[in-house]
MOPAC internal coordinates of N, CA, C and O (Angstrom, degrees):
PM7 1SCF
backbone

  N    0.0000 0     0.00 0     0.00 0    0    0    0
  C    1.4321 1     0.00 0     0.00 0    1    0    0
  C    1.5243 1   107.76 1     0.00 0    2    1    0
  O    1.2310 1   111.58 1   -33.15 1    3    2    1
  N    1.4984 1   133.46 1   146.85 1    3    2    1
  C    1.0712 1   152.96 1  -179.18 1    5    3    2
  C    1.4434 1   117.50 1   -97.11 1    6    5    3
  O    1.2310 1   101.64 1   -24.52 1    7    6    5
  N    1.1474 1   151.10 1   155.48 1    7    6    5
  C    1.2202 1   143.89 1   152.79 1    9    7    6
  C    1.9207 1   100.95 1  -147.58 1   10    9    7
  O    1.2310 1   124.36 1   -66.19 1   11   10    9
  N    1.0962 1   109.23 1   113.81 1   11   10    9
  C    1.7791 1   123.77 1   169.47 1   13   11   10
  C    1.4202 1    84.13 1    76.27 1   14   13   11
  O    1.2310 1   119.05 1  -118.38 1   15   14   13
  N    1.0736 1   119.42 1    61.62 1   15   14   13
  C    1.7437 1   105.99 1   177.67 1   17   15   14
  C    1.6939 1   125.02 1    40.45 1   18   17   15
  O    1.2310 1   122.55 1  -151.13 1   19   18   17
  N    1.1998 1   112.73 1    28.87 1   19   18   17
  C    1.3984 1   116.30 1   154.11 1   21   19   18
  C    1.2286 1   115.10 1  -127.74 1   22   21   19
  O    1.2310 1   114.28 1   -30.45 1   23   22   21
  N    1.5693 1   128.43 1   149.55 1   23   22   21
  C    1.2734 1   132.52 1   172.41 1   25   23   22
  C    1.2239 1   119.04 1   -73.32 1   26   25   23
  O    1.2310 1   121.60 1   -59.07 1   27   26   25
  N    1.4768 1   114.53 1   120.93 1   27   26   25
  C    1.8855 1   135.44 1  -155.74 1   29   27   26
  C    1.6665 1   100.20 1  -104.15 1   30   29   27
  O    1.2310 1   125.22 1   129.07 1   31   30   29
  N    1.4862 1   107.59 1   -50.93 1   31   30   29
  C    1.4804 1   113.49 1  -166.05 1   33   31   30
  C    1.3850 1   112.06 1  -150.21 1   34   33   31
  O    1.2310 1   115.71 1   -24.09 1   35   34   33
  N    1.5955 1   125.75 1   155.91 1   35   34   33
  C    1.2854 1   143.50 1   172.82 1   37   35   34
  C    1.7574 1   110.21 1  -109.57 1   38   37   35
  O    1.2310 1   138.27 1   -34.05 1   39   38   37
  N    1.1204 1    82.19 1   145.95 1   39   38   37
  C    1.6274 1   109.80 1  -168.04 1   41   39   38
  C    1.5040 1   105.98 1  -112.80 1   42   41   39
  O    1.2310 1   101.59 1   -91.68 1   43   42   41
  N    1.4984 1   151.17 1    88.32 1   43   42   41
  C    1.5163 1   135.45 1   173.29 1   45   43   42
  C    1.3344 1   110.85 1  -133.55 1   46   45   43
  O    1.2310 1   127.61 1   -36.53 1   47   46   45
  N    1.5083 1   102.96 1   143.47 1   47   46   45
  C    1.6518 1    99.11 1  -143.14 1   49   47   46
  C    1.5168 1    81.31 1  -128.12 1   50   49   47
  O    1.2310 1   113.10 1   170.48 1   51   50   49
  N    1.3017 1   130.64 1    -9.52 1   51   50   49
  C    1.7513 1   145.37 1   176.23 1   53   51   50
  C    1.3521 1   112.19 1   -18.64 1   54   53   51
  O    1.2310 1   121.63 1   122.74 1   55   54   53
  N    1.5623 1   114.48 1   -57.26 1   55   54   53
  C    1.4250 1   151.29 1  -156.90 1   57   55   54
  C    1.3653 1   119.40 1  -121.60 1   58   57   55
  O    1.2310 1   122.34 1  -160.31 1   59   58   57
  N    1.2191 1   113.13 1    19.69 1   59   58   57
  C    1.3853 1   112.35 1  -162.18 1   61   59   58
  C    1.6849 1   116.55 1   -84.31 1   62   61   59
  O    1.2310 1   112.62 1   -29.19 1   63   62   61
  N    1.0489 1   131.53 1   150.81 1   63   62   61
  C    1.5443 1   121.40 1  -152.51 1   65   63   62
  C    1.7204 1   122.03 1   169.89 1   66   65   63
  O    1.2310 1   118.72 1   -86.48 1   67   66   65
  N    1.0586 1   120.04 1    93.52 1   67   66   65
  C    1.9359 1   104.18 1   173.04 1   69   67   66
  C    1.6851 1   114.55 1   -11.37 1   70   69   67
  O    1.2310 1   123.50 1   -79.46 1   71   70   69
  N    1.4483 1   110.89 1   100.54 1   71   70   69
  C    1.2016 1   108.00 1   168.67 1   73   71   70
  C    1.6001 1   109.86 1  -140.90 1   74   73   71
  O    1.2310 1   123.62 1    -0.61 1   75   74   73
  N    1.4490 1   110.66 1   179.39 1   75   74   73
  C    1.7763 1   108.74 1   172.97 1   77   75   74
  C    1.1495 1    84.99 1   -84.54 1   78   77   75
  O    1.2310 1   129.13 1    -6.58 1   79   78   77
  N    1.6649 1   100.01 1   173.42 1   79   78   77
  C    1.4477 1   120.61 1   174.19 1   81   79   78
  C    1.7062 1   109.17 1   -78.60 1   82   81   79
  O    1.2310 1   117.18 1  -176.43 1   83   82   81
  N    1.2952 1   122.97 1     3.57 1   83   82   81
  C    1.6003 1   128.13 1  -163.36 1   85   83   82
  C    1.6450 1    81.78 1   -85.92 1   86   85   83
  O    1.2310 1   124.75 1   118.97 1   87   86   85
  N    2.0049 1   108.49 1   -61.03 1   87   86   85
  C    1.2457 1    99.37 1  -167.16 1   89   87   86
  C    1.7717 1   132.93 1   -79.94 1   90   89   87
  O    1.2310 1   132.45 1  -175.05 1   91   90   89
  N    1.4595 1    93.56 1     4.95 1   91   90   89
  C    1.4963 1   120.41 1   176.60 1   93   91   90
  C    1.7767 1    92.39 1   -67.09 1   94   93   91
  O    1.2310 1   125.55 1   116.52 1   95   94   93
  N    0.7434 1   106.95 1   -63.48 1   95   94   93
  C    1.9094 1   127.30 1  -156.74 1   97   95   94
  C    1.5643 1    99.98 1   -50.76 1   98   97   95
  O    1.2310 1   129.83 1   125.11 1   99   98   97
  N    1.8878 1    98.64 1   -54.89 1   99   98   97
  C    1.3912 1   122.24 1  -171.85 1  101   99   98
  C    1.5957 1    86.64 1   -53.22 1  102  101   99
  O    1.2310 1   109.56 1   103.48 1  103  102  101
  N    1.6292 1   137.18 1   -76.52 1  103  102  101
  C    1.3400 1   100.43 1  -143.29 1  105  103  102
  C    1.1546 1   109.79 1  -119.80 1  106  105  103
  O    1.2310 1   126.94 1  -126.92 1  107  106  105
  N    1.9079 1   104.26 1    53.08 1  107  106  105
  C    1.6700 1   124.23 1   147.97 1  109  107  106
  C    1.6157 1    94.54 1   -71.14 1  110  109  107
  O    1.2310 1   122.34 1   124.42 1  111  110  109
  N    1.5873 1   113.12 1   -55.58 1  111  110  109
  C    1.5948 1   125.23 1  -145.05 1  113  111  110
  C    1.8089 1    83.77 1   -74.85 1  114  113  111
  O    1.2310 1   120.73 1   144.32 1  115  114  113
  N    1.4956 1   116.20 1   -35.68 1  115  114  113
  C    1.9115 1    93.28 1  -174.38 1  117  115  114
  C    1.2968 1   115.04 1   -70.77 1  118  117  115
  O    1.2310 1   121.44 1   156.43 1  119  118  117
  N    1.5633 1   114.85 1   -23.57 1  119  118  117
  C    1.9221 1   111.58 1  -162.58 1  121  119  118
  C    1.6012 1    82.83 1  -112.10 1  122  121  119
  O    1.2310 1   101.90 1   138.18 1  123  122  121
  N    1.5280 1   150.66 1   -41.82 1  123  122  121
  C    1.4257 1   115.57 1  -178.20 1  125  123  122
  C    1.4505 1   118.64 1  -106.30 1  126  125  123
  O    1.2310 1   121.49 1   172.00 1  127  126  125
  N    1.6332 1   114.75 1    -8.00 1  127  126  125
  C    1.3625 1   115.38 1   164.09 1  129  127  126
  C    1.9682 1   114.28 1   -90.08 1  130  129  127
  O    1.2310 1   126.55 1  -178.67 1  131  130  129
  N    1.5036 1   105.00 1     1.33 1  131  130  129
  C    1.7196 1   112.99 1   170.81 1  133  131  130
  C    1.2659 1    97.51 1    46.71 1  134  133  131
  O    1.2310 1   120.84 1   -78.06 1  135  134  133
  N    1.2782 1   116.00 1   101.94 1  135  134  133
  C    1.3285 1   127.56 1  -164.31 1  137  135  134
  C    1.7477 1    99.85 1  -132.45 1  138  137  135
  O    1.2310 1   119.86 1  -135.75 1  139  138  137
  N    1.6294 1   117.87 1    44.25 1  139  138  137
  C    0.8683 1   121.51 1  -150.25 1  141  139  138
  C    1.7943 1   107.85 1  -123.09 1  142  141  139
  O    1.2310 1   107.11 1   -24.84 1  143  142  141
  N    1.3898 1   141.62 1   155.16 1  143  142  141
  C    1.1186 1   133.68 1   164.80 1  145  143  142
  C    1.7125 1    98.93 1   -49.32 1  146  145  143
  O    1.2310 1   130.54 1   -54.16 1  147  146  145
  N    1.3578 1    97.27 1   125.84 1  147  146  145
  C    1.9928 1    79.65 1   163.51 1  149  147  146
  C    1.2450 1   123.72 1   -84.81 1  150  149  147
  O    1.2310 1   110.40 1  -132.61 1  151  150  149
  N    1.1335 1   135.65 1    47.39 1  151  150  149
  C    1.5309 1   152.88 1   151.11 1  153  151  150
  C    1.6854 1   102.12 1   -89.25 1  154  153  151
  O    1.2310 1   125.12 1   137.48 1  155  154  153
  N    1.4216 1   107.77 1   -42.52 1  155  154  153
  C    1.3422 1   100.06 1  -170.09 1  157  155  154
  C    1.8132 1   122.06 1  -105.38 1  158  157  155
  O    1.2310 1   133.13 1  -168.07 1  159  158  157
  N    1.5531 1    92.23 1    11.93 1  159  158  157
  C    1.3815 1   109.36 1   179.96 1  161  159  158
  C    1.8782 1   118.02 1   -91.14 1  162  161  159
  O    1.2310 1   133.45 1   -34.14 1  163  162  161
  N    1.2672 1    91.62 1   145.86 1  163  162  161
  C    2.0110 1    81.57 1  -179.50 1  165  163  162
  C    1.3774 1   104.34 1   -56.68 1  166  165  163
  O    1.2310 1   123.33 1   -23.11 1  167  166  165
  N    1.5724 1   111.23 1   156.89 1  167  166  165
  C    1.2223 1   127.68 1   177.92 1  169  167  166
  C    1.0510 1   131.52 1   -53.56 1  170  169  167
  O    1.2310 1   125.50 1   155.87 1  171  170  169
  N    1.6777 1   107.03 1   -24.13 1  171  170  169
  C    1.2726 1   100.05 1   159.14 1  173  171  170
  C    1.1760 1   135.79 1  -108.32 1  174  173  171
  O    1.2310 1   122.12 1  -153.22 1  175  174  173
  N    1.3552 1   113.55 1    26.78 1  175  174  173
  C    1.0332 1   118.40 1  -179.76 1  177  175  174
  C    1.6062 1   121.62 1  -122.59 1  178  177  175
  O    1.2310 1   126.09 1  -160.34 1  179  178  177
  N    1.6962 1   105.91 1    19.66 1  179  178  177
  C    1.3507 1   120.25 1  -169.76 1  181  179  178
  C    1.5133 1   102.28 1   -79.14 1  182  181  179
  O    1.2310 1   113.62 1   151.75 1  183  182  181
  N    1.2826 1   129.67 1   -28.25 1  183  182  181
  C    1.5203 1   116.65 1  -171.70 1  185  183  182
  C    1.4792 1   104.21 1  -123.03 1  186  185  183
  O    1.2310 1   127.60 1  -129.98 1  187  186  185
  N    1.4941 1   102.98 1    50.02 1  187  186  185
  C    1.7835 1    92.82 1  -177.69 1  189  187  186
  C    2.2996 1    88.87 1   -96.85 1  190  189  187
  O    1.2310 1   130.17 1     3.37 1  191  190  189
  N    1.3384 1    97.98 1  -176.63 1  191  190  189
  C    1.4701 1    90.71 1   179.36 1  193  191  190
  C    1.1055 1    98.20 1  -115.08 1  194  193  191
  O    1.2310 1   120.17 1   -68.03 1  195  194  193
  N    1.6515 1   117.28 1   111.97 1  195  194  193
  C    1.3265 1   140.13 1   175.47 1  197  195  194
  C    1.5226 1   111.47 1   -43.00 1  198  197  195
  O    1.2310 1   128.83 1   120.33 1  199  198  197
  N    1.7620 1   100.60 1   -59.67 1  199  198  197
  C    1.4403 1    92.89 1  -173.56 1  201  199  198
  C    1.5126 1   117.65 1   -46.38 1  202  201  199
  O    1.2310 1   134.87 1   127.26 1  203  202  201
  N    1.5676 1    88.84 1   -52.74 1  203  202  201
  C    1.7442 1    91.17 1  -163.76 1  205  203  202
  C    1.9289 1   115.61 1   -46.98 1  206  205  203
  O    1.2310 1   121.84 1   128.02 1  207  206  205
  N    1.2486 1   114.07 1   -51.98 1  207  206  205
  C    1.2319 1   149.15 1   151.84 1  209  207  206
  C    2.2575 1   100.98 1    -9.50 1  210  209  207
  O    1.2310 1   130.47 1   108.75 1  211  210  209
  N    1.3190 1    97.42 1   -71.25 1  211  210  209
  C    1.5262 1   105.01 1  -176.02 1  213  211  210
  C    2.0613 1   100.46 1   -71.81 1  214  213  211
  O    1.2310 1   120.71 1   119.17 1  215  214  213
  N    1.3936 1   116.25 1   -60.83 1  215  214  213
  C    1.2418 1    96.81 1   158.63 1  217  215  214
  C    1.3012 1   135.67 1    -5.48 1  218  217  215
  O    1.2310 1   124.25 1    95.73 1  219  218  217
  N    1.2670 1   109.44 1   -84.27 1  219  218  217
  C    1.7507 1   133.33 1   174.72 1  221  219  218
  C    1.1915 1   105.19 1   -41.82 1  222  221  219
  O    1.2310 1   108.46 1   150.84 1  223  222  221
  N    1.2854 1   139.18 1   -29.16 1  223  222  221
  C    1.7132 1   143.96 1  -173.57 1  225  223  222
  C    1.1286 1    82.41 1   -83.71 1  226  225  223
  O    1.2310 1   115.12 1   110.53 1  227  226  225
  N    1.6302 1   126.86 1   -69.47 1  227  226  225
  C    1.7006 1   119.85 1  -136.92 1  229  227  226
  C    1.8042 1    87.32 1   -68.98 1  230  229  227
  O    1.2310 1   117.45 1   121.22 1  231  230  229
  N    0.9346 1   122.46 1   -58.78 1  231  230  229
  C    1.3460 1   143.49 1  -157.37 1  233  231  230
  C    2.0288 1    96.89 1   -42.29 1  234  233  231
  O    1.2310 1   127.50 1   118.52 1  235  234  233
  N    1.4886 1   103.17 1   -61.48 1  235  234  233
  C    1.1366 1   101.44 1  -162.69 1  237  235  234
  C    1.7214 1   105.26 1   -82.89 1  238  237  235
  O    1.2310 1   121.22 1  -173.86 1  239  238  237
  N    0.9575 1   115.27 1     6.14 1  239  238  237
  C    1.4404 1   127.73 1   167.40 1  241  239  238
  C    2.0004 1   116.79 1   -92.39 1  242  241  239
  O    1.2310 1   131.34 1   152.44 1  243  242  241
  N    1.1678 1    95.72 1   -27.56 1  243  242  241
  C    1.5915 1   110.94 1   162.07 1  245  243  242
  C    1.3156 1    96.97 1    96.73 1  246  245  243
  O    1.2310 1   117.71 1  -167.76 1  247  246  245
  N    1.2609 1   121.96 1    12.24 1  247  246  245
  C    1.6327 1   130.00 1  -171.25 1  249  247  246
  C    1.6012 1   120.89 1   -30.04 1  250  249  247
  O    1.2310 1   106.32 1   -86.85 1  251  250  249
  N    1.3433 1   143.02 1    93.15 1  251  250  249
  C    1.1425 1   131.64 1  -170.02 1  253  251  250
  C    2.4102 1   112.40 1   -71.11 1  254  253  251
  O    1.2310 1   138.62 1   -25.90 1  255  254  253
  N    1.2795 1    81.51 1   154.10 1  255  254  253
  C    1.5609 1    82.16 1   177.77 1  257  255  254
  C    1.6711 1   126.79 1   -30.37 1  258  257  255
  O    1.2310 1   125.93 1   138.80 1  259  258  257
  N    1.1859 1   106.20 1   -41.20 1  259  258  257
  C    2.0720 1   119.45 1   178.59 1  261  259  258
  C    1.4644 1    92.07 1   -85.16 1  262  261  259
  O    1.2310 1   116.52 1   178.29 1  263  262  261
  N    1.0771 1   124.22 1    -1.71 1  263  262  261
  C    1.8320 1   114.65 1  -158.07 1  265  263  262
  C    1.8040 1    84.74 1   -99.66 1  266  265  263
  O    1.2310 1   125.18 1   116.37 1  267  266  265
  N    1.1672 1   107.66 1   -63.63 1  267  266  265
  C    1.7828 1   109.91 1   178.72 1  269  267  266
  C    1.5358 1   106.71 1   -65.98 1  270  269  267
  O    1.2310 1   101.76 1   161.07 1  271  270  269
  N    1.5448 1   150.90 1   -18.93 1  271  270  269
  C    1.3479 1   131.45 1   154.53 1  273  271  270
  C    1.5181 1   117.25 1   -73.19 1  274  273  271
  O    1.2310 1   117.36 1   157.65 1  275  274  273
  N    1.3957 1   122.64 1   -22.35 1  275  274  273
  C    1.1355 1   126.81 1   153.07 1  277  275  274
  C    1.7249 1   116.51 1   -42.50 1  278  277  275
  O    1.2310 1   120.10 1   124.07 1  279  278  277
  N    0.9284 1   117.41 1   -55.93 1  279  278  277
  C    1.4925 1   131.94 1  -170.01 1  281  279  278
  C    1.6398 1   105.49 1   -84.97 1  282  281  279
  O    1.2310 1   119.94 1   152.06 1  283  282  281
  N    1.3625 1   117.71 1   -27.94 1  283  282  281
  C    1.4961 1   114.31 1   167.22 1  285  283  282
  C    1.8657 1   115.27 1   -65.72 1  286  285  283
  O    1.2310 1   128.65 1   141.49 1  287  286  285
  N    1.7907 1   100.93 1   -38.51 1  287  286  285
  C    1.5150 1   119.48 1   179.86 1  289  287  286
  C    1.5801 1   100.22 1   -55.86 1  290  289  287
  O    1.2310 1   115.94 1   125.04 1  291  290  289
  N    1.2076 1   125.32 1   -54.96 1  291  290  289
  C    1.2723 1   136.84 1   178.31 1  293  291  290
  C    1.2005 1   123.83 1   -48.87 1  294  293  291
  O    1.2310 1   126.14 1   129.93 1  295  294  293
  N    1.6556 1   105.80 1   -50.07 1  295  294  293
  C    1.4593 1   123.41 1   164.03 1  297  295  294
  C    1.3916 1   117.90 1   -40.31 1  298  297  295
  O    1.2310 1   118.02 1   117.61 1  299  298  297
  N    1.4653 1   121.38 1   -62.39 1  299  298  297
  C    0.7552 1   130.27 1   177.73 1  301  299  298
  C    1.9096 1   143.78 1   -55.89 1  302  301  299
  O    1.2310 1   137.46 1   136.04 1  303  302  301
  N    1.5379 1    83.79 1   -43.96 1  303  302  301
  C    1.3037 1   104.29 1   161.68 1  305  303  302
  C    1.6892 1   132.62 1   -59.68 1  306  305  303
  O    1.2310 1   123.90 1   133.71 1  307  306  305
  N    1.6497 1   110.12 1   -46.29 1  307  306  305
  C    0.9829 1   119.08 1  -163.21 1  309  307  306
  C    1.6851 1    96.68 1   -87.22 1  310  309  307
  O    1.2310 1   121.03 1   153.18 1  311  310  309
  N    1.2003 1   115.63 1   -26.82 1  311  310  309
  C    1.4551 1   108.97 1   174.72 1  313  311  310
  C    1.8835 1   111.34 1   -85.68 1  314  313  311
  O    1.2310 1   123.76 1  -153.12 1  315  314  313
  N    0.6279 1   110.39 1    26.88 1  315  314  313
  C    1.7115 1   116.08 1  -163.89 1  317  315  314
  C    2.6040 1    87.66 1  -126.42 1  318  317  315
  O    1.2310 1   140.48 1   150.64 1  319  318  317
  N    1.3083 1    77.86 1   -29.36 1  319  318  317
  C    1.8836 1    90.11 1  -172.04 1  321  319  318
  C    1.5520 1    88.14 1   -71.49 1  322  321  319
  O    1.2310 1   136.91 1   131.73 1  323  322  321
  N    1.2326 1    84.85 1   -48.27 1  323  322  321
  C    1.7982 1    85.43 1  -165.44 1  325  323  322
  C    1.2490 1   133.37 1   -71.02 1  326  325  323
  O    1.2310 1   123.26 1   157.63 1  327  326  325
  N    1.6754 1   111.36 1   -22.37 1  327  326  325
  C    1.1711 1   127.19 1   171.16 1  329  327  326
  C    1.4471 1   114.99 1   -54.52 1  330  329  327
  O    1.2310 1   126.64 1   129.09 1  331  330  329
  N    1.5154 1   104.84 1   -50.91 1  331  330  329
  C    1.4851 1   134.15 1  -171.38 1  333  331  330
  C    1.9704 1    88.00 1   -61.42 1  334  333  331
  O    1.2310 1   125.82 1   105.21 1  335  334  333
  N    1.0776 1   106.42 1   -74.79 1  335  334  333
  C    1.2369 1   102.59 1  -142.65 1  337  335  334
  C    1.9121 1   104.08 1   -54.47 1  338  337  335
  O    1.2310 1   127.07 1   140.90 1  339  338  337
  N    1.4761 1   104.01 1   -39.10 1  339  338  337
  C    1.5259 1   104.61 1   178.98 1  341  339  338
  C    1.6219 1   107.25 1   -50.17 1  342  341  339
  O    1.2310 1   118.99 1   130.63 1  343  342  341
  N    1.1184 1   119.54 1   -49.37 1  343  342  341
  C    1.4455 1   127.45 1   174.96 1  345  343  342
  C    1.4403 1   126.69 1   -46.87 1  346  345  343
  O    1.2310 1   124.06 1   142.71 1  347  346  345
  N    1.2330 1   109.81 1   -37.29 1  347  346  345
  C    1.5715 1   107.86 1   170.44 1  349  347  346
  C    1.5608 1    89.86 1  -110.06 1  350  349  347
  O    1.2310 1    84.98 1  -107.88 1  351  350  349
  N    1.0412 1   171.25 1    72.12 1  351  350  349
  C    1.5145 1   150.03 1    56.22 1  353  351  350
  C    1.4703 1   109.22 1   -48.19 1  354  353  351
  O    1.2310 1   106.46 1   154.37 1  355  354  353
  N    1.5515 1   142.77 1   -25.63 1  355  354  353
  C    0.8554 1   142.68 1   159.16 1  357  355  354
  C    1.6723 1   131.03 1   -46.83 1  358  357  355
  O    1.2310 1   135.48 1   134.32 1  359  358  357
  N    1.8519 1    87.66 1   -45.68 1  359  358  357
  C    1.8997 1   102.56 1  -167.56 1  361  359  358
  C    1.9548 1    75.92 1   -87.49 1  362  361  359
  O    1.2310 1   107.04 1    99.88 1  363  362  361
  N    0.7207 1   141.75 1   -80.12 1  363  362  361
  C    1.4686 1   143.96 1  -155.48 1  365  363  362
  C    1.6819 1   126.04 1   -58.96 1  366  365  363
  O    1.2310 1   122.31 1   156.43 1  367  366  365
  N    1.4800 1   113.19 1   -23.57 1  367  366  365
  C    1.2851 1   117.26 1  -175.35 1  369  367  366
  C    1.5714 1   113.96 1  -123.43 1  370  369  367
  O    1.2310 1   117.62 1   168.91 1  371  370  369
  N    2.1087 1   122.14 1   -11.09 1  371  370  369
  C    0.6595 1   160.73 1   179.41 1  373  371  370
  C    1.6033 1   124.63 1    66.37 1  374  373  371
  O    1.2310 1    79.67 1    88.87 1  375  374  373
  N    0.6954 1   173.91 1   -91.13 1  375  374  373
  C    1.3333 1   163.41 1  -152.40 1  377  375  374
  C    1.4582 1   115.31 1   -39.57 1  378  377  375
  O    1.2310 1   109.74 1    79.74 1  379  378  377
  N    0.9968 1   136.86 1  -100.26 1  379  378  377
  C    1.3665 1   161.81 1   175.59 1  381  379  378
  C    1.8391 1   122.15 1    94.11 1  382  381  379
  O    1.2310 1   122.06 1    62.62 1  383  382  381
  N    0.9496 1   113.67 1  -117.38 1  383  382  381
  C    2.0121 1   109.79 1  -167.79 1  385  383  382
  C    1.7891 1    77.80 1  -136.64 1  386  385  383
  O    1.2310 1   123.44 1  -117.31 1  387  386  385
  N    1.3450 1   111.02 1    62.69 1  387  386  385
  C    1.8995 1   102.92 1   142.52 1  389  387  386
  C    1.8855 1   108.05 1   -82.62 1  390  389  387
  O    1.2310 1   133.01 1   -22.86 1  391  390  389
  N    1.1952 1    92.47 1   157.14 1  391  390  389
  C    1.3668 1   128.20 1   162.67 1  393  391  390
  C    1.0996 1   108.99 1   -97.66 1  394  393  391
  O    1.2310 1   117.86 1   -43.18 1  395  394  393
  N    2.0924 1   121.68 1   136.82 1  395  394  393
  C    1.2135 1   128.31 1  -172.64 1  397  395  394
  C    1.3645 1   114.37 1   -63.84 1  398  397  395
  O    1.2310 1   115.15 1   -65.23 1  399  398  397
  N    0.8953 1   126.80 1   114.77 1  399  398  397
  C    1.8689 1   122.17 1   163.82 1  401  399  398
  C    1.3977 1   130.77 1   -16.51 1  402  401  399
  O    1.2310 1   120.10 1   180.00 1  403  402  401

């Protein structure tokens, strides 16, 4: 969205889903703060500086101190779900997201 000819706000509907605002935040900071192995990140986006990058989210969101360990708890969790779950769709349905040897 625009306002006086500058861009005010984003609109992404990609991911959209009943969630808290912890895991809302969480995967602003994974898809625009690239919160990604950089092996598995686009090319151009392998040497941007992550930290600074997730900062700028929490920051311009006004994120208080419990507000960003909140979102680390989340972090953590939901990628720990995911690990799991790719892993047994892997052992049970067979293939899964290996990397070539």
């Amino acid at each position: 969205m625009f306002r006086d000819g500058r861009a005010y706000a984003l609109i992404d509907f990609d991911l959209a889903q009943p969630v808290t605002w912890a895991v809302e935040m969480f995967k602003a900071m994974l898809w625009w703060g690239t919160l990604f192995d950089p092996c598995d990140a686009d090319p151009l986006l392998r040497h941007v500086d992550v930290p600074r990058r997730v900062r700028i989210l929490a920051d311009s969101y006004g994120l208080s101190g419990t507000d960003r360990e909140r979102i680390m708890e989340v972090a953590m969790l939901r990628t720990r779900r995911s690990w799991h779950l790719m892993r047994l769709r892997a052992q049970t349905l067979g293939g899964g997201w290996q990397r070539p040897g």
